[in-house]
N, CA, C and O atoms as a MOPAC input file, in Angstrom:
PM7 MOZYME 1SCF
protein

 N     99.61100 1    62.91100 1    -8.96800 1
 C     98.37900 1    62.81100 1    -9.72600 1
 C     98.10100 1    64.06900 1   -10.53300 1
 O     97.41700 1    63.90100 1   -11.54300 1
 N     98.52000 1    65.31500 1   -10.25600 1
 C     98.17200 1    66.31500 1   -10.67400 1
 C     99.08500 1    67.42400 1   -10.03500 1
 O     99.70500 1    67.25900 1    -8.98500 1
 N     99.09700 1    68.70500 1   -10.87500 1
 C     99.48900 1    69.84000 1   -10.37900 1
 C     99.02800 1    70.45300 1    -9.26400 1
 O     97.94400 1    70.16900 1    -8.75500 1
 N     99.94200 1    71.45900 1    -8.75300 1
 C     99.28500 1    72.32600 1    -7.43700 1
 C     98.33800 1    73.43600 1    -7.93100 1
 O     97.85300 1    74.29900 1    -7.20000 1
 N     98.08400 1    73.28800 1    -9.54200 1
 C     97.24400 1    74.60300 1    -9.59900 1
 C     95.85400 1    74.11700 1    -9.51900 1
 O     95.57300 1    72.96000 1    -9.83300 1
 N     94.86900 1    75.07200 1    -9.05800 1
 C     93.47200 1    74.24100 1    -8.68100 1
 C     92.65000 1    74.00600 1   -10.10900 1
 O     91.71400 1    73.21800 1   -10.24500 1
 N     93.37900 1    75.13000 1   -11.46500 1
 C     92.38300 1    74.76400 1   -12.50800 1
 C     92.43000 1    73.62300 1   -12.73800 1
 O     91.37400 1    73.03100 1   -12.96100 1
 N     93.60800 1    72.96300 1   -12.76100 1
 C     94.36700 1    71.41500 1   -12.85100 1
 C     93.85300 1    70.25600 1   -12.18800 1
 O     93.42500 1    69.19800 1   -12.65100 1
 N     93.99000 1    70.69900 1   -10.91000 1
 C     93.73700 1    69.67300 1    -9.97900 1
 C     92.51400 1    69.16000 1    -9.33400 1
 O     92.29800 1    68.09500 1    -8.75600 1
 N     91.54100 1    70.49400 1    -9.65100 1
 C     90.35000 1    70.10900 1    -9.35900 1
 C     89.45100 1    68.90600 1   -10.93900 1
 O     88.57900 1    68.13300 1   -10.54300 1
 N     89.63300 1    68.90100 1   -11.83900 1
 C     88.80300 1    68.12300 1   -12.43400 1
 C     89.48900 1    66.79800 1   -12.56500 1
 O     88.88300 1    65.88700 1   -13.13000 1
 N     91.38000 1    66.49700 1   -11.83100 1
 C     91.21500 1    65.11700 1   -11.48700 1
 C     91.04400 1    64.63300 1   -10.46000 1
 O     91.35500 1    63.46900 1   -10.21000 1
 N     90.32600 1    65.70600 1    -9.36500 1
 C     89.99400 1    64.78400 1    -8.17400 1
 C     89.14600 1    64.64500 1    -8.89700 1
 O     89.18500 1    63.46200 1    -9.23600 1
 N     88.24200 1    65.20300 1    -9.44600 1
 C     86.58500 1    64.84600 1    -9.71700 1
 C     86.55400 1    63.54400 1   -10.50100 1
 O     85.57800 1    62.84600 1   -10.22700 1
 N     87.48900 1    62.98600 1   -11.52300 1
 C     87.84000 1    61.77500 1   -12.15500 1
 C     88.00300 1    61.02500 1   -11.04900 1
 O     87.12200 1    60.31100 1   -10.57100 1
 N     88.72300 1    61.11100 1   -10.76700 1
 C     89.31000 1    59.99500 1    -9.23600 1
 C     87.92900 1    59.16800 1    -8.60700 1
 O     87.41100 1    58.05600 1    -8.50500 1
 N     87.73400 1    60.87200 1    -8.21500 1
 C     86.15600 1    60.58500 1    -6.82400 1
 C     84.93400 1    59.33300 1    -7.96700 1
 O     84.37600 1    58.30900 1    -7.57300 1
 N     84.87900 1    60.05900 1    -9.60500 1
 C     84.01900 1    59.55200 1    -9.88700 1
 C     84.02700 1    57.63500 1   -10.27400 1
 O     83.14400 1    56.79600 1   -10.09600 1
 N     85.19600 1    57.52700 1   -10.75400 1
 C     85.61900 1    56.54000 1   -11.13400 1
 C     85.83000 1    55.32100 1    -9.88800 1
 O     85.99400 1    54.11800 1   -10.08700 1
 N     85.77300 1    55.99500 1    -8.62600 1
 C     86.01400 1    55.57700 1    -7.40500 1
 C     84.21600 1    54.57500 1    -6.94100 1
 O     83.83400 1    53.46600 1    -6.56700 1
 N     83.66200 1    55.95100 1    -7.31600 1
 C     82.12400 1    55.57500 1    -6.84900 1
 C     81.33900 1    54.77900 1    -7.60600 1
 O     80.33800 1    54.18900 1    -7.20100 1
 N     82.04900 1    54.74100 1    -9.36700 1
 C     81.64500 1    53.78700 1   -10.27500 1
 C     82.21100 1    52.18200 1    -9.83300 1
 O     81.44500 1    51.23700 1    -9.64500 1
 N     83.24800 1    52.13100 1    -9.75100 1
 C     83.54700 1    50.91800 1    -8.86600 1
 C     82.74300 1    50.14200 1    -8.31500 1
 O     82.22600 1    49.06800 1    -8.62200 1
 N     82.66500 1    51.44300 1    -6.67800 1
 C     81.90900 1    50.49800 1    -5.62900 1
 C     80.59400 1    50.06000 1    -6.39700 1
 O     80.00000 1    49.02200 1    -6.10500 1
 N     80.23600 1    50.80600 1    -7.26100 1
 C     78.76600 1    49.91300 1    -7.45500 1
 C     79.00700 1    49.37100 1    -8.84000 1
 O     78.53300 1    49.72100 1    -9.92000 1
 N     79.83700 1    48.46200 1    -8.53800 1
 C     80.44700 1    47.40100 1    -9.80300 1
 C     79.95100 1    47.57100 1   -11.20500 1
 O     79.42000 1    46.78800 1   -11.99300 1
 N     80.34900 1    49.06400 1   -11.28700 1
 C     80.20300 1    49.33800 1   -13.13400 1
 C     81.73300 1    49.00300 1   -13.51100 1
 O     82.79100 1    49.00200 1   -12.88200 1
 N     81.36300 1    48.72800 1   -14.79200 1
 C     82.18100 1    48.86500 1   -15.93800 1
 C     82.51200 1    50.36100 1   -16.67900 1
 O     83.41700 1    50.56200 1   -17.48900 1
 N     82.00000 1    50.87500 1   -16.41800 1
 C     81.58800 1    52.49800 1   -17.40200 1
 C     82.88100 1    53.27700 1   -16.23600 1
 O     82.78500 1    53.21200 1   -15.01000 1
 N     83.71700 1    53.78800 1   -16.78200 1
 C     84.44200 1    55.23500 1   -16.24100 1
 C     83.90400 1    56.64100 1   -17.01000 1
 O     83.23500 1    56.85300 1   -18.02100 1
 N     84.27800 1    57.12500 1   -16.42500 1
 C     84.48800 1    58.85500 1   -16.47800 1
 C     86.01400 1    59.37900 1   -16.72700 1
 O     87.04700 1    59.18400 1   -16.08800 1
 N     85.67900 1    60.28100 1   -18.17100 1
 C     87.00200 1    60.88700 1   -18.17800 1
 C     86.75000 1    62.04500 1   -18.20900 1
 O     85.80800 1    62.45300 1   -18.88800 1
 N     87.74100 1    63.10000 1   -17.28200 1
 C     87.69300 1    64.22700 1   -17.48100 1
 C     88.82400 1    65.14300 1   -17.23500 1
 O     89.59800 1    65.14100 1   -16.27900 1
 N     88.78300 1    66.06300 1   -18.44000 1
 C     90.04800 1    66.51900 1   -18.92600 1
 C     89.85300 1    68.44600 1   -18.74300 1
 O     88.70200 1    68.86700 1   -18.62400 1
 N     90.40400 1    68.92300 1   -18.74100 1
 C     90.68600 1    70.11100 1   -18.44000 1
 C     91.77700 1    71.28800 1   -19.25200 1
 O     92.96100 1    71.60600 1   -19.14000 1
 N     90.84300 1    71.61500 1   -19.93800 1
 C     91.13200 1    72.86700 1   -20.86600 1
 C     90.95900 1    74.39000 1   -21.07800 1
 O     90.54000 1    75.05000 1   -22.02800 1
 N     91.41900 1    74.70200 1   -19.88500 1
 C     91.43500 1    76.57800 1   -19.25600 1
 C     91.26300 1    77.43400 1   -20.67700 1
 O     90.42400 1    78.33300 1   -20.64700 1
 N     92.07500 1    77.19800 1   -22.05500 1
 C     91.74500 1    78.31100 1   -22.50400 1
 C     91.36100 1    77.45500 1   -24.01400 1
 O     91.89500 1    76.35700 1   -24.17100 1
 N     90.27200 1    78.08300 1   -25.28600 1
 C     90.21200 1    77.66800 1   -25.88200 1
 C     91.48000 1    77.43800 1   -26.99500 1
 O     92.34300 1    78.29700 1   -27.17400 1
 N     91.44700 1    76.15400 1   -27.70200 1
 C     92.15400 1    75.67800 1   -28.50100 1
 C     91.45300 1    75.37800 1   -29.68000 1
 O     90.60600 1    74.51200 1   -29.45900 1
 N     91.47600 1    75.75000 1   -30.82400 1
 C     91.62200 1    75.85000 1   -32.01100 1
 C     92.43800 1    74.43000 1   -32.80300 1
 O     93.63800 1    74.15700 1   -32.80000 1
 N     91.57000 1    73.87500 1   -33.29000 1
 C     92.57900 1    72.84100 1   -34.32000 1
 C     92.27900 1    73.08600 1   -35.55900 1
 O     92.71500 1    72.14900 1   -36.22800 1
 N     91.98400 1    73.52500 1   -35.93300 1
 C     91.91900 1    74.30300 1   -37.98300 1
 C     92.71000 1    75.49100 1   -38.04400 1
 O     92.37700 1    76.57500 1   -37.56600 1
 N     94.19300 1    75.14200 1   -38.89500 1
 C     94.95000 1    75.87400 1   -39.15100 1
 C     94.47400 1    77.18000 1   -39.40300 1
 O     95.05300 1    78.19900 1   -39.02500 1
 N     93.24400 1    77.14200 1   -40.14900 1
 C     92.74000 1    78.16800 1   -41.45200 1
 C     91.98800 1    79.48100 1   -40.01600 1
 O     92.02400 1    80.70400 1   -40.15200 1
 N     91.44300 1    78.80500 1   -38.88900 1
 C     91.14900 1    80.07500 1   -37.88900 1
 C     92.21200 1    80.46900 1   -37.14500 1
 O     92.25700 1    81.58400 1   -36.62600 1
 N     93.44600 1    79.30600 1   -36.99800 1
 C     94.52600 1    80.33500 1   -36.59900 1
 C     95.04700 1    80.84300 1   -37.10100 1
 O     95.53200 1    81.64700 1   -36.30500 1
 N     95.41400 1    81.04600 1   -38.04300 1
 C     95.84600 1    82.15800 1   -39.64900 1
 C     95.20000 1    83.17800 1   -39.42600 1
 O     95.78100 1    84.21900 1   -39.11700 1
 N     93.23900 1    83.06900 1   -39.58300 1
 C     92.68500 1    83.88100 1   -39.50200 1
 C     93.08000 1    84.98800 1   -38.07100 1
 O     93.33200 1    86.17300 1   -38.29000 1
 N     93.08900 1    84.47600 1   -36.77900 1
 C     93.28500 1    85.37200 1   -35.75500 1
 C     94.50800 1    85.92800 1   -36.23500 1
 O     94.56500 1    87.11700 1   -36.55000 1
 N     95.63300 1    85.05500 1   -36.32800 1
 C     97.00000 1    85.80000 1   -36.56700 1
 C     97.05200 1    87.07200 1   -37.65500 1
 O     97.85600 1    88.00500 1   -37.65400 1
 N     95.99200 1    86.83200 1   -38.54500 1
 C     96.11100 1    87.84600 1   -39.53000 1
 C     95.01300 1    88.85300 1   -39.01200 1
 O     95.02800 1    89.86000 1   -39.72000 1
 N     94.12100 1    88.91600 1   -38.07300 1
 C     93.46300 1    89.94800 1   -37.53700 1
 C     93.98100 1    91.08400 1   -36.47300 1
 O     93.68700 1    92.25200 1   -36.21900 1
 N     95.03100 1    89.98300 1   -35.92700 1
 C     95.83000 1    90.72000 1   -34.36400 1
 C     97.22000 1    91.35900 1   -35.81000 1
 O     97.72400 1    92.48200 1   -35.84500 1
 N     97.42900 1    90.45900 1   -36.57400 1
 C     98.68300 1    91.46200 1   -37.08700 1
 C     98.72600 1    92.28100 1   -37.76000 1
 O     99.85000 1    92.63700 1   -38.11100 1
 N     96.84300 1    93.43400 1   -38.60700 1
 C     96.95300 1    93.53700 1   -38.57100 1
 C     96.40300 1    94.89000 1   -37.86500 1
 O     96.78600 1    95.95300 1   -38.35300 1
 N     95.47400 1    94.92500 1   -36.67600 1
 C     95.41400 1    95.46900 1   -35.43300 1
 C     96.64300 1    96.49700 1   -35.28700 1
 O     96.58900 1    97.72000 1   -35.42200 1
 N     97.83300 1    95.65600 1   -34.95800 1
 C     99.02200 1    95.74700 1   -34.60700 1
 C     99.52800 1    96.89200 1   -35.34300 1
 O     99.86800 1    97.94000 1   -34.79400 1
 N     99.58000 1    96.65100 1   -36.75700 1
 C    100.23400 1    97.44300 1   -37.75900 1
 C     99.38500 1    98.65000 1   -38.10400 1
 O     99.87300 1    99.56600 1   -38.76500 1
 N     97.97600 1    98.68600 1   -37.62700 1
 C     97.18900 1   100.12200 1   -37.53500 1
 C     97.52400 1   100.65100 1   -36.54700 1
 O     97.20400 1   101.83200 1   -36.40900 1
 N     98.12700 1   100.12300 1   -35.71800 1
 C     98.23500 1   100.59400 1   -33.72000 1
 C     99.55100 1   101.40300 1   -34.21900 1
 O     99.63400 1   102.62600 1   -34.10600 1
 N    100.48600 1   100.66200 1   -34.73600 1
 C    101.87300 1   100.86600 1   -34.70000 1
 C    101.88000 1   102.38000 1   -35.70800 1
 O    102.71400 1   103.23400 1   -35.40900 1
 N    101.03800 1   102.61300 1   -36.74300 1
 C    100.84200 1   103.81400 1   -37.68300 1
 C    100.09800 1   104.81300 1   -36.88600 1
 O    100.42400 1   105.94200 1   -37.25200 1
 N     99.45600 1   104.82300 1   -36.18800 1
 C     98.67800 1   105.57100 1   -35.95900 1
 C     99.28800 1   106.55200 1   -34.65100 1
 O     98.87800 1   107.69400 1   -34.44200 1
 N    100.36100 1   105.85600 1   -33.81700 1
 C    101.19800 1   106.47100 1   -32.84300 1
 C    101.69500 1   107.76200 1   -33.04900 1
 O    101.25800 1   108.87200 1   -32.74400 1
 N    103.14700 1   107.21700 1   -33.89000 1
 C    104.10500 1   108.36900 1   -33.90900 1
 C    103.10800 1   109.61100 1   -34.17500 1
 O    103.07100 1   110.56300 1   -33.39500 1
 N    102.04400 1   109.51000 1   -35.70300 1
 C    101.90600 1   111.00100 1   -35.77600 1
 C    101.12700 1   111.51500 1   -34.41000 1
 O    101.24200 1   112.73900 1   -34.34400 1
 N    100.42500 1   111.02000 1   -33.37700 1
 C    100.15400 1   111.50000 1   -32.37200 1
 C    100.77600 1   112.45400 1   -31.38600 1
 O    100.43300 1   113.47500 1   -30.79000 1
 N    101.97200 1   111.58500 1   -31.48300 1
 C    103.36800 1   112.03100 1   -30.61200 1
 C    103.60100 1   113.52500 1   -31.14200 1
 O    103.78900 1   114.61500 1   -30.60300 1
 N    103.48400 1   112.98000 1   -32.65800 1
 C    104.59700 1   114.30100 1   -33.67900 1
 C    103.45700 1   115.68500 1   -33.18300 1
 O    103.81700 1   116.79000 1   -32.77600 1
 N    102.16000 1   115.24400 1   -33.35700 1
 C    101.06400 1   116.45300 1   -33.38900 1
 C    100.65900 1   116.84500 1   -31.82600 1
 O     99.81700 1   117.72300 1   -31.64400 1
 N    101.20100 1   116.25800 1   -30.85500 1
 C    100.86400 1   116.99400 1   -29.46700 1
 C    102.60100 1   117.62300 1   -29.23800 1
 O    102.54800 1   118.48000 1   -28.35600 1
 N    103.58900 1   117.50600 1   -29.58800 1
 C    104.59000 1   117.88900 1   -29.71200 1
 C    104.67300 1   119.44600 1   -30.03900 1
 O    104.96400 1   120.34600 1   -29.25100 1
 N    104.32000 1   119.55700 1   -31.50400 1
 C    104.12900 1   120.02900 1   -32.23400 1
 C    103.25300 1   121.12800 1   -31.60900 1
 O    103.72700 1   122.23600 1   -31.35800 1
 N    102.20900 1   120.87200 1   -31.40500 1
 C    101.34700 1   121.60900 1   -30.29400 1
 C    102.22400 1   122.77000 1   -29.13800 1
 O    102.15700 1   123.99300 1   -29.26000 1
 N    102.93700 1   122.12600 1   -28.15600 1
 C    103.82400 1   122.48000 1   -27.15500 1
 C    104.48200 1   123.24600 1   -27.74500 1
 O    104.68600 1   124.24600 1   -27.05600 1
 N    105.18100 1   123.31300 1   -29.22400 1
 C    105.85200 1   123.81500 1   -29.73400 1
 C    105.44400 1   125.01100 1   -30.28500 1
 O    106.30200 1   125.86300 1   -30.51800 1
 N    103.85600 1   125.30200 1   -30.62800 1
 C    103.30200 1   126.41500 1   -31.20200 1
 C    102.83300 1   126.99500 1   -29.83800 1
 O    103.02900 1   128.17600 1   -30.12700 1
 N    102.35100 1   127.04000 1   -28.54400 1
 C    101.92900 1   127.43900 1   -27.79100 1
 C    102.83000 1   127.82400 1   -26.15500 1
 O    102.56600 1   128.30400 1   -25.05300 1
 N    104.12000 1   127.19100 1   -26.97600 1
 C    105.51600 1   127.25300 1   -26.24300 1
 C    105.83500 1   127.10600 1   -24.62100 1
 O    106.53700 1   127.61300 1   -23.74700 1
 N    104.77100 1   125.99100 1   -24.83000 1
 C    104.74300 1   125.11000 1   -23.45900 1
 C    106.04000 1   124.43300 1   -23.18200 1
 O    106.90500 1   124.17700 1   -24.02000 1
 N    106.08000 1   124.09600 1   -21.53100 1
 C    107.39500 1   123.51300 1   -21.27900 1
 C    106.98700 1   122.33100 1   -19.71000 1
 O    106.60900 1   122.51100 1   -18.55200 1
 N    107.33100 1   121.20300 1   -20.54100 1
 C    106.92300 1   120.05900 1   -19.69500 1
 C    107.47400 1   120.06600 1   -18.32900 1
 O    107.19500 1   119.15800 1   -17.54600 1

């Protein structure tokens, strides 16, 4: 019926149980319920948008390193420290 993980498995017992109890008292009407842990996005145009926010995050992260490296280095090197 379902996975061993509980995010999973708990909202189809809860289908089960409910659809169970709709029964006994001779409805017609079910319950569906579905289970979606992380949000999903269906408009191309906001996943573009994130992709183009994280990439370019990324590409300021990635510039902004080395000279860090180069200037505490650099440092050690004028004050003739030894790691």
């Amino acid at each position: 019926m379902c996975s061993a993980e509980p995010i999973n498995c708990f909202p189809m017992l809860v289908n089960i149980l409910s659809n169970t109890f709709l029964r006994l008292f001779n409805s017609t009407a079910r319950i569906r319920v579905w289970s979606e842990p992380f949000y999903s996005t269906q408009s191309p145009e906001i996943k573009s948008d994130i992709f183009f926010i994280c990439l370019s995050y990324m590409l300021t992260l990635a510039a902004g390193l080395p000279p860090h490296f180069a200037v505490s280095s650099m440092e050690d090197y004028k004050v003739k420290s030894v790691h």
